[in-house]
C-alpha positions, 0 to 999 in steps of 0.5 A, a space after each residue: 583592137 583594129 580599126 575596119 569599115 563596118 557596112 551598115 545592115 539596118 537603122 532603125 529609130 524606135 523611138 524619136 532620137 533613138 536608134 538600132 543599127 546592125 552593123 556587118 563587122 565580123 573581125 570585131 564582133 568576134 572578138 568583142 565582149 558585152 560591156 565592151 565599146 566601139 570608137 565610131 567616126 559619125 560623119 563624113 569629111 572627119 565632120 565631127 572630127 573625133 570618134 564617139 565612144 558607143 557600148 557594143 548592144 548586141 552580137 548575132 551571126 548573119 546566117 545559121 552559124 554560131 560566130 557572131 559577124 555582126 553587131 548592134 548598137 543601140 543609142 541616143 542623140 545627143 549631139 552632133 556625133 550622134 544625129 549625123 550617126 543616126 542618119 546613116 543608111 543602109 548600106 553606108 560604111 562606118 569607120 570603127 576602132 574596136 573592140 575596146 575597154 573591160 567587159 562584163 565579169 559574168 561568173 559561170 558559177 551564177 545561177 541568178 543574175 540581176 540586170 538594172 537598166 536606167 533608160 540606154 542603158 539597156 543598151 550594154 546589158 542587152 548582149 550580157 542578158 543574152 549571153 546569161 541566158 545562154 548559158 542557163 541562168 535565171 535572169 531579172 531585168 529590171 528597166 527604168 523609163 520615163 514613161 509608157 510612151 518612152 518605153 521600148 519595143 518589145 522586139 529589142 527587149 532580150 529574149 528569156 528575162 523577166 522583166 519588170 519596169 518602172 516609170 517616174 509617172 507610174 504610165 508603167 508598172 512601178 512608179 518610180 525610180 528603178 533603183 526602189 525595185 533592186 532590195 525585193 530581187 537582190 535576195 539570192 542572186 549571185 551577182 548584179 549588172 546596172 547601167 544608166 545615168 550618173 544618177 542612178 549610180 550615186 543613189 545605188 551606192 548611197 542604198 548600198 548600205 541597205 542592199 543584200 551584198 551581192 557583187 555590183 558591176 556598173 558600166 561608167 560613161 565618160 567624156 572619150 577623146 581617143 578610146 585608148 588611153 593616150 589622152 587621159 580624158 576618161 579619168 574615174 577617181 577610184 579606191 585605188 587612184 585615178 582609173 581610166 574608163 577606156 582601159 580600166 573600164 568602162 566597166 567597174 565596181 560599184 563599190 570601187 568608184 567614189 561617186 562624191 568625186 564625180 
């Protein structure tokens, strides 16, 4: 964990308020993990004052080698944090403290890996679906949007996967919730990856009982002051106490967290 200034590579907005940016940070792209996060101060003058908590997207090399020296992060405004950050130009500097938090358990033993994104929440599991291609496993992503005209562009969708989508109103393969897809691709997988909305989180541990029971790690966004664990903000009331999303997390059981505390 350092803290370093990351020169800005690209920015790209794919869609209104969501942005791409390729960040050159090598001392921290090689270290960090897909599930991991990034403290990142989004404004000049310390305006806003404190950093904001974004999930590494993706890990790339500049050139033809195979160490990653620069990252991605793939994001939405909501905030004033976030529309300074989507402001950024190329060529900027961003202060960033990181890499931070537990990644993603991909066993090497998983040969069918089963990835549910709720809208960013693509964002994390873009690196973890490369990295499982990588290593030679079958990967479904299953991505839940809004709509047609929410839908990303096909060049930040990870390369290998199969991808089926649903959309709340049907614009887009299935219409529905993204959740209602997970039963039909969960026979024979060896393990799942889900993130979005706290949402989508309380329906998959309330179908829980009627999935297949394959391991489900979920990638837990909470309310950050430090990134560290010195201000317990990011509290997760869990099966073993109170858990920090910084240092324990973000990425957890789904079956560890008591979702009707949250």
């Amino acid at each position: 964990m350092e803290v370093i200034d990351a020169r800005v590579l690209s920015r790209e907005e794919l869609l209104p308020e969501l942005f791409f940016i390729w960040l050159e940070a090598p001392t921290i792209a090689r270290e960090a993990r897909p599930g991991q996060f990034l403290m990142v101060s989004c404004g000049v003058h310390k305006d806003p004052l404190l950093r904001r908590p974004l999930c590494v997207s993706r890990l790339a090399p500049m050139g033809n080698g195979q160490t990653p020296d620069r990252l991605a992060l793939l994001f939405s405004v909501r905030g004033r944090g976030s529309l300074s950050l989507g402001q950024c130009q190329t060529g900027d500097c961003l202060s960033i403290l990181g890499p931070l938090g537990k990644p993603f358990r991909l066993e090497r033993a998983s040969r069918k890996v089963v990835l549910v994104a709720g809208g960013t929440g693509l964002s994390p599991l873009g690196g973890l679906a490369e990295e499982a291609v990588r290593q030679g496993k079958e990967v479904t992503l299953l991505l839940g949007v809004e709509s047609a005209t929410k839908m990303f562009p096909p060049r930040v969708i990870p390369q290998g996967v199969r991808l089926e989508v649903a959309s709340m109103d049907g614009s887009m393969g299935h219409k529905g919730l993204v959740t209602e897809l997970l039963a039909a691709h969960l026979a024979g997988a060896d393990q799942c990856f889900a993130v979005g909305p706290l949402g989508m989180y309380k329906t998959l541990a309330r179908i829980r009982p009627s999935l297949p029971p394959v391991p489900i790690q979920i990638s837990l966004e909470t309310r950050m002051a430090c990134g560290t664990g010195l201000c317990f903000a990011c509290s997760v009331p869990t099966r073993q106490g109170l858990r920090l999303s910084c240092k324990d997390g973000p990425v957890f059981a789904l079956d560890e967290v008591l979702w009707d505390r949250l």
